[in-house]
FIVEX-968079 format. One record per atom (N, C-alpha, C, O): x, y, z; residue in one letter. Coordinates in steps of 0.001 Angstrom, whole numbers, padded with zeros to 6 digits, always signed. Example, Ala and Ser with C-alpha at 12.3 -4.5 7.8 and 13.67 -1.06 7.14 Angstrom:
2
+013190-005690+007800A;+012300-004500+007800A;+013200-003300+007800A;+014236-003319+008465A;+012850-002250+007080S;+013670-001060+007140S;+012900+000030+007870S;+013409+001138+008039S;
***
This chain:
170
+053305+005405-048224X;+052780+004052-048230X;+052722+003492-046821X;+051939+002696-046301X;+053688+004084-046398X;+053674+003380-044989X;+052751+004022-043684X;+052273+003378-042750X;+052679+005216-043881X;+051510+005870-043111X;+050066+005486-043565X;+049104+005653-042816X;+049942+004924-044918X;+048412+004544-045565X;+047888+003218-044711X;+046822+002928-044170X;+049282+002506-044874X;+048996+001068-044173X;+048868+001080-042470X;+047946+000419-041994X;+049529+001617-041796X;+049137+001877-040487X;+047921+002558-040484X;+046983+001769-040372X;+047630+003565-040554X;+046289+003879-040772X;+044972+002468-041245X;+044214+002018-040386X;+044958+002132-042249X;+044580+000792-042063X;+044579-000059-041689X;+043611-000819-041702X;+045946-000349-041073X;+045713-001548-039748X;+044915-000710-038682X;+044020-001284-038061X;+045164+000501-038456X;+044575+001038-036773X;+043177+000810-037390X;+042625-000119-036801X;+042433+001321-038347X;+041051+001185-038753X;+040498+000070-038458X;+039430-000024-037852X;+041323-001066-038946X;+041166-002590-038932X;+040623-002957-037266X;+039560-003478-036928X;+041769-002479-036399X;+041703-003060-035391X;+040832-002134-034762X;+040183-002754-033919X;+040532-000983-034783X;+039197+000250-034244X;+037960-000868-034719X;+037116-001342-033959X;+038111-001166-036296X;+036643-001706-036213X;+036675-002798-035523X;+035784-002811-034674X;+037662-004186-035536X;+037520-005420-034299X;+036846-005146-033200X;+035881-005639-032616X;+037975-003733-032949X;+037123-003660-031000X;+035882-003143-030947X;+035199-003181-029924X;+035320-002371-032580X;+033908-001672-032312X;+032535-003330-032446X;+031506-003608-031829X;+033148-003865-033334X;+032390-005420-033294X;+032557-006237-032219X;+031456-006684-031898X;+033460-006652-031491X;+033517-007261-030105X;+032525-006904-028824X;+031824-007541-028037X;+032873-005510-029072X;+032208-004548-028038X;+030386-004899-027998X;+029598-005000-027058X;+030196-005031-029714X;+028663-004794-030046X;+028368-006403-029765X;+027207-006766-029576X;+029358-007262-029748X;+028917-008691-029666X;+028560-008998-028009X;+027693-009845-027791X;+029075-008468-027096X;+029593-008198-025718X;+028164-008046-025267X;+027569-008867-024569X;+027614-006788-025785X;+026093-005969-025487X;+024663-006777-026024X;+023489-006851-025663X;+025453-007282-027022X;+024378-008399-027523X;+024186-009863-026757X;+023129-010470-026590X;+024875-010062-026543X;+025012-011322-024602X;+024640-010891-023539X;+023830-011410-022770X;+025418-009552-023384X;+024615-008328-022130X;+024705-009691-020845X;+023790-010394-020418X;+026415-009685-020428X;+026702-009933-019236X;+026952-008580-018108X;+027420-007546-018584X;+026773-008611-017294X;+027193-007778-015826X;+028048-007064-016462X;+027719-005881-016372X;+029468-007278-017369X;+030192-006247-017008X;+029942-005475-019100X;+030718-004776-019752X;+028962-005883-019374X;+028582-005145-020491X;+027840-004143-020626X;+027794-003349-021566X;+027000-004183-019285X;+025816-003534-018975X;+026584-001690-018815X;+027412-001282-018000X;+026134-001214-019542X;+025973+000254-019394X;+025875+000740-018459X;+024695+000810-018117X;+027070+001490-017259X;+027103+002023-016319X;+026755+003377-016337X;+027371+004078-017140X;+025752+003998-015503X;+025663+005016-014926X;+026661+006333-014158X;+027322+006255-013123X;+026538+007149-014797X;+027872+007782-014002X;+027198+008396-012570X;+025987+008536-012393X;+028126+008687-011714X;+028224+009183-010573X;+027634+010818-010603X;+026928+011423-009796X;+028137+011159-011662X;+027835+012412-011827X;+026099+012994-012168X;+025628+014114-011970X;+025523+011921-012664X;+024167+011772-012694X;+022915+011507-012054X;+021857+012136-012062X;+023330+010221-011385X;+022617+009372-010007X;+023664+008520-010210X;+024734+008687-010796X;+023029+007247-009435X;+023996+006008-008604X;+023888+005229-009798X;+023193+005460-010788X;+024574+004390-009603X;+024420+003089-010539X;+024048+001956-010373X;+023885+001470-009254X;+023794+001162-011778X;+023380-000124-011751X;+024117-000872-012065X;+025020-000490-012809X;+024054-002697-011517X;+024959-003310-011901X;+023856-005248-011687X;+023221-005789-010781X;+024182-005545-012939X;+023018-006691-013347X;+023907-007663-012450X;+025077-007731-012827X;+023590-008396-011381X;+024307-009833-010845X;+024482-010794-011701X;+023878-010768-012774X;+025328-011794-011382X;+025483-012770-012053X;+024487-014007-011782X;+024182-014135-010596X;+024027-014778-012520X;+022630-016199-011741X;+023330-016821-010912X;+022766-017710-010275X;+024568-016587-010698X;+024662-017386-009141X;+023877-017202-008188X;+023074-017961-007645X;+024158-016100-007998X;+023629-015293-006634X;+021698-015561-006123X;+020884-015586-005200X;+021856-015662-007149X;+020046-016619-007385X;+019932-017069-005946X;+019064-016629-005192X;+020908-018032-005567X;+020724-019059-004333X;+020854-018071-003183X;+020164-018232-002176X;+021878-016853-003306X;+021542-016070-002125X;+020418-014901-001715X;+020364-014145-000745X;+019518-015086-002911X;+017741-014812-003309X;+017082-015701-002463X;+016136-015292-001789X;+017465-016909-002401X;+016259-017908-001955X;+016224-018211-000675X;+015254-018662-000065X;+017870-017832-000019X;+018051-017847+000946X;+017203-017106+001979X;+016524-017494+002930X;+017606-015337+001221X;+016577-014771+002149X;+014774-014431+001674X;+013857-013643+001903X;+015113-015651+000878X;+013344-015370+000773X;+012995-016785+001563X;+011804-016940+001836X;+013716-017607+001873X;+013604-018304+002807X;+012644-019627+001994X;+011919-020479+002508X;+012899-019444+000916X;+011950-020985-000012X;+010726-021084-000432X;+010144-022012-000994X;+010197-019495+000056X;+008614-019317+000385X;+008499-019067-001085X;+007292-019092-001330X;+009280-018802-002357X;+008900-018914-003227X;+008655-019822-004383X;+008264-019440-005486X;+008923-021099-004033X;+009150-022252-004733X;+010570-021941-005188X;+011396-021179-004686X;+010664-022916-006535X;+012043-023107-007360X;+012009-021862-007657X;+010974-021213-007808X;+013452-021329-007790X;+013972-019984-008028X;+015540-020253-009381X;+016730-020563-009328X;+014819-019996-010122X;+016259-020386-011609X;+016696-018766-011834X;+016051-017784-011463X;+017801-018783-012451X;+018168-017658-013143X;+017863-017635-014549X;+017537-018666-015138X;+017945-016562-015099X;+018015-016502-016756X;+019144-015104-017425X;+020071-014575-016811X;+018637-014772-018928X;+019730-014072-019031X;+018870-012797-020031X;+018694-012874-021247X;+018457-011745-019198X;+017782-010255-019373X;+018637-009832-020995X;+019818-009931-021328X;+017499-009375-021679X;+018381-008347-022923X;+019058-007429-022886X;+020017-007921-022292X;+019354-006302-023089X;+019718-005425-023049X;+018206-004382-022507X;+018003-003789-021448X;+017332-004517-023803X;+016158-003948-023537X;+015158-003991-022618X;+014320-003121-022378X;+015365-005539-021896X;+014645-005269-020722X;+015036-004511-019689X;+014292-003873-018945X;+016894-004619-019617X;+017162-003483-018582X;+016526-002235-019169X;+015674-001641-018509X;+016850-001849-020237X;+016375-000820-020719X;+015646-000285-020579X;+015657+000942-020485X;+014177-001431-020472X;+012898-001326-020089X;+012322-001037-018387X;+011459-000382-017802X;+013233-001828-018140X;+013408-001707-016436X;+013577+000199-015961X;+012730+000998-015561X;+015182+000363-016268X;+015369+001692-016223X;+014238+002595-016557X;+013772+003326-015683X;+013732+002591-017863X;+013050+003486-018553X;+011602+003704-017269X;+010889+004707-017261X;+011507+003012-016695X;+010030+002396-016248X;+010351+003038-014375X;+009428+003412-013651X;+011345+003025-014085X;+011603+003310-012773X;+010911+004327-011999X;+010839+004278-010771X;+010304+005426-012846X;+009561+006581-011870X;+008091+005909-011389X;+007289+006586-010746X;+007817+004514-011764X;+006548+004007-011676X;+006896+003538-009929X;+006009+003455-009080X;+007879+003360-009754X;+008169+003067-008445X;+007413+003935-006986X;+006956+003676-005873X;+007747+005486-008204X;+007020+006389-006720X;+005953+006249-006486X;+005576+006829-005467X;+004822+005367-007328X;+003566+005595-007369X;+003264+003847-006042X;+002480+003738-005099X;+004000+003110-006453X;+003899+002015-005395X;+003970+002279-004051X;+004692+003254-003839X;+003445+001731-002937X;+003553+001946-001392X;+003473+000501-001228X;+002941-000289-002007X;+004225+000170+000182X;+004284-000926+000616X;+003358-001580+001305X;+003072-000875+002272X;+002927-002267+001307X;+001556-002843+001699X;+001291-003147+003269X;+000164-003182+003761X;+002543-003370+004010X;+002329-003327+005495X;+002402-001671+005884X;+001414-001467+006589X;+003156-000419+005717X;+003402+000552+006067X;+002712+001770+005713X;+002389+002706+006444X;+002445+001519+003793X;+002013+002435+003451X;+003045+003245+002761X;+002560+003939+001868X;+004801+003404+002971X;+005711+003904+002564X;+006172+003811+001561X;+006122+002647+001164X;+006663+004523+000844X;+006997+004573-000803X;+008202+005627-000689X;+008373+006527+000134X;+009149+005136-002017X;+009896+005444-002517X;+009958+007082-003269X;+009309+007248-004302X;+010667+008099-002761X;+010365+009215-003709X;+010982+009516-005228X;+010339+009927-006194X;+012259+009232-005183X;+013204+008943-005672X;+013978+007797-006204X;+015187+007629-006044X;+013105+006967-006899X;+013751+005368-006840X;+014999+005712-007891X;+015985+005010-007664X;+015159+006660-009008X;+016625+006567-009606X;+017732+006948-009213X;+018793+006629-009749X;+017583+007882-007951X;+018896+008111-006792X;+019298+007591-006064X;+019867+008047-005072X;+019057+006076-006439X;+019773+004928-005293X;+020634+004165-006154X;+020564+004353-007369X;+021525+003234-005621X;+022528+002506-006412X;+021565+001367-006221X;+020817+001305-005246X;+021615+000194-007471X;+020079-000884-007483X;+021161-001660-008319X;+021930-001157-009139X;+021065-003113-007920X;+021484-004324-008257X;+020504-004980-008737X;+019483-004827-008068X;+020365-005814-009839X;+019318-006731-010723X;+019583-007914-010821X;+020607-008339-011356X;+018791-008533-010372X;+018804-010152-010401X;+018023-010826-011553X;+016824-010676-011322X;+018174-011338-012414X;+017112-011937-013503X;+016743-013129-012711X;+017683-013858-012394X;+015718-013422-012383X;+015348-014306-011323X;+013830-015146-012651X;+013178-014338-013313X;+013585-016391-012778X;+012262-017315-012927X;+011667-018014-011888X;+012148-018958-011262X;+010503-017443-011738X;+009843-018352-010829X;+008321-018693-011227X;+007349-017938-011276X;+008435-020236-011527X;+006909-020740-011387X;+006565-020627-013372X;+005471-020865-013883X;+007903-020190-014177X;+007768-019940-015252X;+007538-018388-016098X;+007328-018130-017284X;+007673-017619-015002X;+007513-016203-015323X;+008934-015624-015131X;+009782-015941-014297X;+008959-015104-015680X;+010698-014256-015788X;+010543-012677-015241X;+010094-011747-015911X;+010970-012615-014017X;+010999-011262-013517X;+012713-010851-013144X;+013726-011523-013338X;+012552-009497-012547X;+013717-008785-012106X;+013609-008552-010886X;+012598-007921-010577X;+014469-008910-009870X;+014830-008708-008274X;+015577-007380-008652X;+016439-007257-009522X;+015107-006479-007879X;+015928-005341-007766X;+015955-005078-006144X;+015069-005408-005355X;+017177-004406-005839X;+017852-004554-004244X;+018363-003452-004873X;+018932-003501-005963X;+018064-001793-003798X;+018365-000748-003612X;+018875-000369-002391X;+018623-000860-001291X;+019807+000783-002737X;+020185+001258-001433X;+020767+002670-001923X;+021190+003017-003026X;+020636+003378-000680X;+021045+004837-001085X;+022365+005557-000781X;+022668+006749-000732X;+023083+004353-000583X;+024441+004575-000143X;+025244+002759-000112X;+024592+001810+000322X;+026276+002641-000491X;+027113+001799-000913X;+028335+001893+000331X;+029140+002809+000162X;+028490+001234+001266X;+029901+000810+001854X;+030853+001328+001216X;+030389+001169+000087X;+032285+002061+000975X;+032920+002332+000283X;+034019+000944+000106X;+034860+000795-000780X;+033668-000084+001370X;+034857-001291+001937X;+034110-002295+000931X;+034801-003198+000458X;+032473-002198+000485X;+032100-003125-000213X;+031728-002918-001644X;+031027-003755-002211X;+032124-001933-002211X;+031541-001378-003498X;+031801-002411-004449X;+030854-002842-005107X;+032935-002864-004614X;+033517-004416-005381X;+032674-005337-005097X;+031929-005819-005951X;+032682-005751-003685X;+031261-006991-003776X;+029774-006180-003902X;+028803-006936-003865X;+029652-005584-003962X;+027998-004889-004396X;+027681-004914-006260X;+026628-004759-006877X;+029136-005187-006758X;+029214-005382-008349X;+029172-006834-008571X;+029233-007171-009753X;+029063-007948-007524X;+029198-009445-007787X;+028089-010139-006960X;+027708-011271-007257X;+027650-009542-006063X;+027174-010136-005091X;+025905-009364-004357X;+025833-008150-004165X;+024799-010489-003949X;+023551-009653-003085X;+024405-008632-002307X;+025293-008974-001525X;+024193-007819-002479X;+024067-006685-001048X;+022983-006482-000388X;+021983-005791-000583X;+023478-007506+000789X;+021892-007156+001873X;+022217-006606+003107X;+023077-007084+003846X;+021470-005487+003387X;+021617-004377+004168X;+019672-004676+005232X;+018492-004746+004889X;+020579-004764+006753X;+018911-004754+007389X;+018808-003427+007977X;+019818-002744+008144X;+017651-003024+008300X;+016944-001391+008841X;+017609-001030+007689X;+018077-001552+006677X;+017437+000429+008389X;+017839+001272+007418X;+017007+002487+006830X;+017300+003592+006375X;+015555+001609+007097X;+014119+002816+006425X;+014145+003013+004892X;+014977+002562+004105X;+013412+003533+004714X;+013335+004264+003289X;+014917+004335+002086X;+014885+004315+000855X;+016069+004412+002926X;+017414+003902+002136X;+017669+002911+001454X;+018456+002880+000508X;+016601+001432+002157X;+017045+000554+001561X;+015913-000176+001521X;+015360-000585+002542X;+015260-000508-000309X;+014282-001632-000512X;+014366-002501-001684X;+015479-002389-002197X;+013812-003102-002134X;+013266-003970-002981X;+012136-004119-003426X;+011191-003903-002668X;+011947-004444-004501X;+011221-004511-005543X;+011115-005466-007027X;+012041-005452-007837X;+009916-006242-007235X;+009811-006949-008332X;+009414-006435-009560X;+008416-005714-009558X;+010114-006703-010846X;+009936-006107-012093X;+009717-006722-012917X;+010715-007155-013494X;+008400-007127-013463X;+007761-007756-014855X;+008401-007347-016385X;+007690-006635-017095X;+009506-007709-016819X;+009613-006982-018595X;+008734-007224-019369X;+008552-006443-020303X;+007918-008377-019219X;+006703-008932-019958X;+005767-007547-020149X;+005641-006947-021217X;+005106-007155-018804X;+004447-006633-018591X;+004705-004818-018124X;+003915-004029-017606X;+006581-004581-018706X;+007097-003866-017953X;+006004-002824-016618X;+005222-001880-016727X;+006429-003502-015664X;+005683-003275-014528X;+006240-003572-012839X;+006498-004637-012277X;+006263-002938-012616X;+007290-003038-011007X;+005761-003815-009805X;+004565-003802-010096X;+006223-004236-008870X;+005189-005123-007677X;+005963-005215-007049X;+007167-005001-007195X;+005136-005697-005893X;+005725-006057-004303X;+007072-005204-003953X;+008219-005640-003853X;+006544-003673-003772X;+007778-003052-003047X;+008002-003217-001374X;+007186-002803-000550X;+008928-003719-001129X;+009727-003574+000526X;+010481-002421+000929X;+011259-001991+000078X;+010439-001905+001876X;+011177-001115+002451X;+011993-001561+003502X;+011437-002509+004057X;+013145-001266+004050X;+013354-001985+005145X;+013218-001571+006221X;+013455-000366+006127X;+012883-001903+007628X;+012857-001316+009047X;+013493-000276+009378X;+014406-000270+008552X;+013632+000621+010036X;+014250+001520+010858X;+014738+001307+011462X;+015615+002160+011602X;+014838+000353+012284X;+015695-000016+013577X;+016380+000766+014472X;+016982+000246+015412X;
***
């Protein structure tokens, strides 16, 4: 009797944490988001809408009002799924493109502007090992660099990537 009932409490509490978990993914904050292992490529990690303001900063205002919002699951989903469309983009001052856009570690911003809901994505092909913690909370902005480090806008509407940057060489 007494092994039946432990067994049923552990069940009990297996299923709590399997419903919490699914409630967690269904909000789909930053730290719900489905990490990438190391062992595969780099990873992703969705920002929080704070960071919005350190978007506007370095876009310098040129984009009007800049709000945050809050991405599904499926648009990351959609995002990810959609990423080899990247190689086909070139940057419009250089000509340079991305070969490899899923072998970089890429941060996501759910960014609105002007009433359209897109994705800021900020790549890089290598992570600080001193900043890897703030690269999970915070813009990581990295200048030069070349082809290691760009950006890119992502439509879920329309799942569709625009305006890729690369950064300088320096």
């Amino acid at each position: 009797m007494k092994k039946r009932l432990l067994l049923t409490t552990f069940a009990a509490v297996s299923l709590s944490a399997l419903l919490a978990a699914a409630f967690e993914l269904g909000n789909l904050q930053a730290q719900s988001l489905p990490q990438v292992s190391h062992k595969t490529k780099p990873e992703f990690v969705l920002l929080p809408g704070s960071e919005v303001k350190a978007l506007v900063r370095l876009l310098d205002g040129s984009a009007g009002p800049v709000e945050s919002w809050d991405p599904t699951v499926a648009d990351i989903n959609g995002l990810e799924g959609n990423l080899s469309q990247i190689r086909e983009l070139q940057e419009k001052i250089s000509g340079r493109h991305i070969d490899h856009p899923d072998q970089h570690f890429r941060q996501y911003l759910a960014i609105e502007v002007g009433g359209r809901k897109l994705i800021y994505v900020n790549a890089g092909c290598s992570v600080d090992a001193r900043a890897l913690d703030v690269w999970r909370k915070r813009l990581y902005i990295v200048y030069d660099g070349g082809t290691c480090f760009w950006q890119v806008f992502y439509d879920p509407a329309k799942k569709q990537f625009f305006d890729l940057t690369i950064n300088g060489v320096g």
